[in-house]
C-alpha positions in Angstrom: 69.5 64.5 140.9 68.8 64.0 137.1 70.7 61.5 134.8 71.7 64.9 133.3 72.7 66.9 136.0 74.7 63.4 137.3 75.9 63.4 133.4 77.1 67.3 133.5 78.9 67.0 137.0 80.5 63.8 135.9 82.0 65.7 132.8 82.7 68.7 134.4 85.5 66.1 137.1 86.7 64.1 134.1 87.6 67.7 132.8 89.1 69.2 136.0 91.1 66.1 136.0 92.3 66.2 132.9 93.5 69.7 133.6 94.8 69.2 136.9 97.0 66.2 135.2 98.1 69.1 132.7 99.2 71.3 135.0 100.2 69.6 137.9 102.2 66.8 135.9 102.4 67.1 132.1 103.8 71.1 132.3 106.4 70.7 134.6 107.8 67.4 132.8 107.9 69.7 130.0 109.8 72.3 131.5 112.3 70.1 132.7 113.4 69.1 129.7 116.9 70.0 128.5 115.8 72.5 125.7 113.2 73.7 127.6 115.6 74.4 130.6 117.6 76.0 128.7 114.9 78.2 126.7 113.3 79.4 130.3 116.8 80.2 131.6 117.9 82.2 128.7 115.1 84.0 129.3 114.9 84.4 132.8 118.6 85.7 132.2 116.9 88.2 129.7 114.5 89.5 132.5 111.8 88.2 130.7 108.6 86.9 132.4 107.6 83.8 129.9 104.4 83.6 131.8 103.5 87.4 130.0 101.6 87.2 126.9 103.1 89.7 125.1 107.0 91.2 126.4 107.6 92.0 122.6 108.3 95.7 124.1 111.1 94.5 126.2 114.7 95.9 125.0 115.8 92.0 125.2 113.0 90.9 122.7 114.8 92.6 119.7 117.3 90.2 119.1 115.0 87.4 119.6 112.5 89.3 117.0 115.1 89.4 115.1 116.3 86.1 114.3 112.4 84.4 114.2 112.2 87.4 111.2 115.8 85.7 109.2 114.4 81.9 109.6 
């Protein structure tokens, strides 16, 4: 194996593990939080998916839309 290819593959863990600390540990911390809670459960009480990119056709969304236009 090349210095390289040893270079690349070492890169490409340091990356993955970055990620995987992301996901795995920074993301749900997040979502824990109080004001996060309470964002995801509003919506969940909406019947809206926050993992969907766009739900800006859902009947809920209007509201939302809405108030983000007044700010």
């Amino acid at each position: 194996m090349s210095h390289q290819q040893a270079t690349g593959i070492l890169r490409l863990g340091v990356v993955t593990s970055v990620m995987a600390v992301i996901w795995l540990l920074v993301l749900p911390w997040v979502a824990a939080q109080p004001k996060m809670a309470a964002h995801l459960e509003h919506l969940d009480e909406q019947g809206i998916d926050p993992s969907a990119m766009f739900y800006t056709d859902l009947d809920a969304m209007q509201p939302i839309l809405k108030r983000l236009e007044n700010r």
